[in-house]
Each structure stands twice: as C-alpha cells, then as structure tokens.
N, C-alpha and C positions, 0 to 999 in steps of 0.2 A: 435587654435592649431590643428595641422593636427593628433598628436597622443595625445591619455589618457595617465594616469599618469602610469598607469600599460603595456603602451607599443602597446596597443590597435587602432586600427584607430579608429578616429571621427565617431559618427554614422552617421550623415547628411551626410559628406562627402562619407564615405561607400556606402550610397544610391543612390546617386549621380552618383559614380560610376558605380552602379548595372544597374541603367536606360542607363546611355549612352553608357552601355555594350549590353544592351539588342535591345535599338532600332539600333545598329551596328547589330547584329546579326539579328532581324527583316527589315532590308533594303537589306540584303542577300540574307534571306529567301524569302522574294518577288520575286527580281530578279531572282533568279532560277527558281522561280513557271510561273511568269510573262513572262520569255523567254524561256529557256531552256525545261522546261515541258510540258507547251500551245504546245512548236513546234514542239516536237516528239508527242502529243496525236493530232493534229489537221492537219500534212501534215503525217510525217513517219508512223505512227503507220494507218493512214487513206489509206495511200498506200499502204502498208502492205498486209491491208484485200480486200483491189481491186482488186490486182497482185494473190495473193491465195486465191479466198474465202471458197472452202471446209478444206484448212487446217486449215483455222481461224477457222471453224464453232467445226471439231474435236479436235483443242487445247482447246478453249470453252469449249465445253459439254468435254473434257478430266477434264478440272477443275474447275468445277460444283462436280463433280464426286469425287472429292477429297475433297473437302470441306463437303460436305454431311458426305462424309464418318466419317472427322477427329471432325466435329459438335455432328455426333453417338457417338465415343470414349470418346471424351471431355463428352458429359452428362452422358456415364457408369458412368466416374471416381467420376465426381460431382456428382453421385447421391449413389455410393457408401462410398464415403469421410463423405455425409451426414447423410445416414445410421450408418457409424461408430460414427461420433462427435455426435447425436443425442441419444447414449448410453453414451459415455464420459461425455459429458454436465449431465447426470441424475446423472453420477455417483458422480461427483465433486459437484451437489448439496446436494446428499444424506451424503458426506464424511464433507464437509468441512463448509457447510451452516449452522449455528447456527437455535436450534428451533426458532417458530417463537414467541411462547409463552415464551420464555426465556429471563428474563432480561440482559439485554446489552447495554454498552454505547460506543459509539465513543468518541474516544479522544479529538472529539474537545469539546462535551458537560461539558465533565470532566476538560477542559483547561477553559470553559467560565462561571462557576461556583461558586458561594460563598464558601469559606473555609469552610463552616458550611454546605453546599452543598453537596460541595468534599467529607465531613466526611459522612454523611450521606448515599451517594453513596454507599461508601466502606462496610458502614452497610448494606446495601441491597443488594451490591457481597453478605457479609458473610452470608445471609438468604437464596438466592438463591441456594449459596451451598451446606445448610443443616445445618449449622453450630446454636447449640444452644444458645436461649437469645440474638442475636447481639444488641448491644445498642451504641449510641452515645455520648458521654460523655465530650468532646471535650469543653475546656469554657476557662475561666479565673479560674488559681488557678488548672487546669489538672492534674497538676506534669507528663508531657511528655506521656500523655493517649488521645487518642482521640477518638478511639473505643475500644468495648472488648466484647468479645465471644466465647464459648466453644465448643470446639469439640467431636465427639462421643467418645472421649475416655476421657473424662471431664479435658482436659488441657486448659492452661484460654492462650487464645491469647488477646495479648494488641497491637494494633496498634495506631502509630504515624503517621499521613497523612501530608505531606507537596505537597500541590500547588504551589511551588513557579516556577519561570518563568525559574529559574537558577537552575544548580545542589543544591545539599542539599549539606553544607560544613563538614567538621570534628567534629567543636564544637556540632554541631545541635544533631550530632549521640552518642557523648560524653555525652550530659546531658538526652538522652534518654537511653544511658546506664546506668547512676544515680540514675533512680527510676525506668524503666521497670520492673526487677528481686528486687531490693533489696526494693522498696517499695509497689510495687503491685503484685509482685509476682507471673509475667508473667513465664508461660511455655515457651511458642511462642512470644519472641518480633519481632515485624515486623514494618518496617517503610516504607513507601514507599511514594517517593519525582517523582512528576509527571513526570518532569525533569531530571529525575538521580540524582546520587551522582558524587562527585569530587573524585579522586583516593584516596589521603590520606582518606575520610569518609568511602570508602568501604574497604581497610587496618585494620582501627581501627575497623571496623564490623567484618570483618573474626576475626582479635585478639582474639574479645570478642563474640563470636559465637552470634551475633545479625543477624537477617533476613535482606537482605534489596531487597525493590523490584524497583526498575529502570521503565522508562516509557516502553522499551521491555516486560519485565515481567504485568507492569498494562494493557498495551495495550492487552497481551493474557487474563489476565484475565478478563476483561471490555466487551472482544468478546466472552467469553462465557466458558472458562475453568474454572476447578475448581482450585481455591488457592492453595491446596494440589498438584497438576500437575502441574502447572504452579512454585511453589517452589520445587517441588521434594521432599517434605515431605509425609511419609507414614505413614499412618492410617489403623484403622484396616478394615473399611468398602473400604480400595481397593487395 
C-alpha cells in the first residue's frame, strides 16, 4: 500500500523517496563544484590576480581587515551573553532546583512501584512536609484509608492513593466519600489517583468537597512542594 490507513505515506516508500531526492540533488551539487567553480577559481579568478596584482593584494588584506574586525565584535557579544547567562543559570538554580537533601521522587519511580510502595511514598511526602504521625495503613479491610496524618493545627488528613494506570473512576471517589468523613473522621480527605480522575469523579468530588490530587498536582508535590501549596490549603504555620 502506498498510503497508511490514516492517510499517511508508507514509511519505506517515504525513504526511498528521500534518497533518490537527495542523490538528485547531490549529482547537481557536484556538477556545479566539478565545473562551474573549479573554472572560475582555477582560470577566471587566476586571471584576475595576474592582470591586477596590487588590487588583489589591497582587496586581500582589505578583508583580512574585516574579518578580524567582525571575529572582535562577535567574541564581545559571546563573552558578554556569557557573563549575562552565567548569573541566570545560578539564578534558576537557586529559584527552581529542589534541595538536594530533600526528598523527592520522579514520576516514573512513583509509576514503577508496589501499591504498598505508592502508599508508603506518599507517607514520606507527608513527613517531609512536617506533617505529624504520617502512617501507612493501607491493607485488606482499609475501609477507603491508606494513609493518615495530622497537621499543625491537629486536623486528621486520610488519604486514598490509587496507582492505577487509568484515571480513577466515579465509583472509586463514591466509596471513598462513604467512610473518609463519616467513618474515620477525616478533616482533609484526599485522594489522589496517579493518573487522574475521569470528569464525572472530579464533579462528584467538587459536590462533596473531597480533595483530589491528579498526577499535575502529585508531580509538584513528588518534586518537592509542600501538600499544602500544591492543594491551596492554608495553615497556620504559612
């Protein structure tokens, strides 16, 4: 088939193309260099400087002269370009670069992780951030708890952690609204599905003023923000 199903040319064929484009164009290129250039650098241009040779020698050293010159300018600029980036560079490390003592994970360590991992993780955000008692709880028999941990102002956060590959659906945020508040008696429920949620799941979340944190939101926090920033929830220590 000369085209893909989406309309696309064949890739072989594409390439194919590309070569017997190219060696056209490279069989051109020769011939100009091969005749055309050889014979104005090797009779005309040799003539040239027989018939004048003091004009040759002042065109010359004329542009010698100019090169030098535009060589000087060009390293100013490059050397002051470097000077400038050489303060920007410190500053974007000073602004943006996570301590180095600070725990952090990349999303993919957080993607290639045991659910039991995953939870775990998330308890060691909530340590990092201050957060008192973070414990992991997460089993058979839960009831929709996987972490939980208190904040300086003694509110009990309950977190539900889904790793799942897909968004988190509606149900999932449903039966976490079921015991969050009314059985464990979550201040701060929070869920967050590595993946996202599906539209209807974060609908029925706004309804029932449940947290939820999306892989955007885990990804800030995993790099090193605090929970609290990263959800927009205020405390009193900020």
């Amino acid at each position: 088939m000369v085209f893909n199903e989406d309309g696309s040319l064949d890739p072989l064929l594409k390439f194919l193309l590309y070569v017997v484009l190219a060696l056209a164009i490279g069989k051109m290129l020769w011939k100009w260099l091969t005749e055309d250039v050889s014979r104005w650098i090797t009779v005309d241009l040799w003539n040239l400087i027989a018939d004048h040779p003091w004009w040759t020698a002042l065109t010359v050293a004329g542009g010698l002269g100019v090169l030098i010159l535009a060589g000087r300018v060009l390293s100013f600029f490059l050397d002051a370009h470097a000077y400038g980036g050489s303060h920007y560079a410190s500053d974007a490390t000073t602004d943006d670069e996570p301590d180095p003592d600070l725990l952090t994970y990349k999303m993919k360590q957080l993607s290639s992780m045991t659910a039991t991992g995953f939870e775990q993780a998330c308890a060691d955000l909530l340590a990092r951030d201050g957060f008192r008692s973070p414990r992991r709880v997460g089993g058979a028999g839960d009831l929709g708890v996987d972490v939980t941990a208190r904040d300086d102002e003694d509110r009990l956060l309950i977190l539900q952690c889904k790793q799942y590959s897909n968004p988190v659906g509606s149900g999932h945020v449903q039966q976490f609204n079921g015991t969050a508040r009314p059985h464990h008696g979550a201040d701060l429920p929070i869920m967050i599905g590595l993946n996202g949620f599906t539209e209807p799941a974060i609908k029925f979340a706004q309804h029932h003023q449940l947290i939820l944190m999306g892989r955007a939101e885990l990804k800030k926090w995993a790099h090193g923000r605090h929970l609290y920033d990263v959800l927009g929830i205020q405390s009193a220590t900020q």
